[in-house]
N, C-alpha and C positions, 0 to 999 in steps of 0.2 A: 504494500500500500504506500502508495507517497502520499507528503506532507500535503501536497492539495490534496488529496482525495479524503485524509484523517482530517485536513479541516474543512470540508465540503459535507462530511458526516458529522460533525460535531454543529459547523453550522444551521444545518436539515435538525438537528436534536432541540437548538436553543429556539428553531422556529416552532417545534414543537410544543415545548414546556414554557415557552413568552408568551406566545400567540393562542396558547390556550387558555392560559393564566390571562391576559386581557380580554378575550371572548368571554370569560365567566364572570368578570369581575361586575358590569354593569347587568348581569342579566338576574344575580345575586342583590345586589344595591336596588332594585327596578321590585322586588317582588317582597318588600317590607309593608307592612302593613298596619306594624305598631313601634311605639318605641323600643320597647325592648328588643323585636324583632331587629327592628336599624340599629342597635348599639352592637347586638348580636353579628349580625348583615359587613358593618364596617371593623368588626374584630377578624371576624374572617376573612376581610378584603385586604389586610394588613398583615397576613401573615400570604394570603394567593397575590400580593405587588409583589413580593418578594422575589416569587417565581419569573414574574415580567419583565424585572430591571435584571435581573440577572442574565435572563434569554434574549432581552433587547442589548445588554451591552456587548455579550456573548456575537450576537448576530454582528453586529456594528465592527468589532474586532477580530472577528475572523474574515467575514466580506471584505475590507481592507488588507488584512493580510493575504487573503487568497487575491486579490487586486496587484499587489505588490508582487509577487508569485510570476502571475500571469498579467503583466501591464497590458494587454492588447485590451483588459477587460474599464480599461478607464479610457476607452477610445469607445465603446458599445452605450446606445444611447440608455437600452436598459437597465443598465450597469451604474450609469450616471444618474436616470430618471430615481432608482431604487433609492440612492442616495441624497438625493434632492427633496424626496419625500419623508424618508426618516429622519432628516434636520429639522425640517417644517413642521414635525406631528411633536417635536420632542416640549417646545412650550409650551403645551398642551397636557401633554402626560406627564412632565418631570415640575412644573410652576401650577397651572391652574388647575387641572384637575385636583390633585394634592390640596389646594389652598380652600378650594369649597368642598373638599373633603373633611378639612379642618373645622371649617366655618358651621358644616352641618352637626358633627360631634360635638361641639361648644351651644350650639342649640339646642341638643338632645340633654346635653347637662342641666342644663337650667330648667329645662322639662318635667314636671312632675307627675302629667298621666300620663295615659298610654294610648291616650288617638295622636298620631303625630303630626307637629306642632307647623300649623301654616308656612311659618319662617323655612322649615325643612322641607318640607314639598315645593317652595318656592325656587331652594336651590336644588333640588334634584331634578326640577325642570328647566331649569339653569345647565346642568350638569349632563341630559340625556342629548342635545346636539352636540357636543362638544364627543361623548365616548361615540355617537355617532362618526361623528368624522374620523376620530380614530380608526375605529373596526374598517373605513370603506379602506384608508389609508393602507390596513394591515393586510385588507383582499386586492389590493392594485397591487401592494408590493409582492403577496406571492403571487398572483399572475405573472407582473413582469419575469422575478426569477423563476418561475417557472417555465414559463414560454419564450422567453428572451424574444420578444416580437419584433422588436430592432435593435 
């Protein structure tokens, strides 16, 4: 096996365990219905980002190395397009998301039943175009590498 090909499987693994770990995370977050449930809902989201950042950075740093490897792949527009997109989504997923992640947990504190509290439905409707964009972002980029269309 060469070093491209161990990190071509390594990379295929961290799309695996990111890319699922981000698929689950808002579809988890989307299906709370109480407080308890959403304090419950974002404990667990915070232990499955883990899995995300890891297979996102995972991804980022072996694609570059396999880049470097084989230079002709920073001359392929999907190659660049891939890259282009994963910069773009990261303010997204590493600042804002995160922050009205924050913002909703510190609502849920001061919270003292259990219908949950306008303030938080407000930012989770805040919060569902945003993992929107993400997920389309995460289905272009395994298209591109998958299909290399140009």
């Amino acid at each position: 096996m060469t070093l491209y090909s161990f990190l071509l499987v390594i990379h295929i693994v961290a799309a695996v365990v990111g890319l699922g770990a981000s698929f689950g995370m808002p579809v988890l977050l989307s299906t709370v219905r109480t407080t308890t449930q959403a304090a419950f809902a974002h404990k667990v989201s915070e232990g499955i980002e883990k899995y995300a950042k890891v297979g996102s950075i995972t991804l980022l740093v072996t694609g570059i190395v396999m880049g470097i490897i084989n230079p002709y792949l920073f001359k392929e527009i999907w190659f660049i397009a891939s890259l282009v997109i994963y910069i773009a989504v990261q303010p997204v997923v590493v600042a804002i998301l995160p922050k009205k992640a924050k913002l909703q947990l510190e609502v849920l504190e001061k919270h003292q039943e259990e219908e949950l509290p306008e303030e938080y439905i407000k930012l989770a409707k805040e919060i569902a175009p945003l993992h929107t964009v993400m997920l389309i972002a995460a289905v272009v980029l395994i298209i591109l590498m998958t299909l290399k269309p140009f």
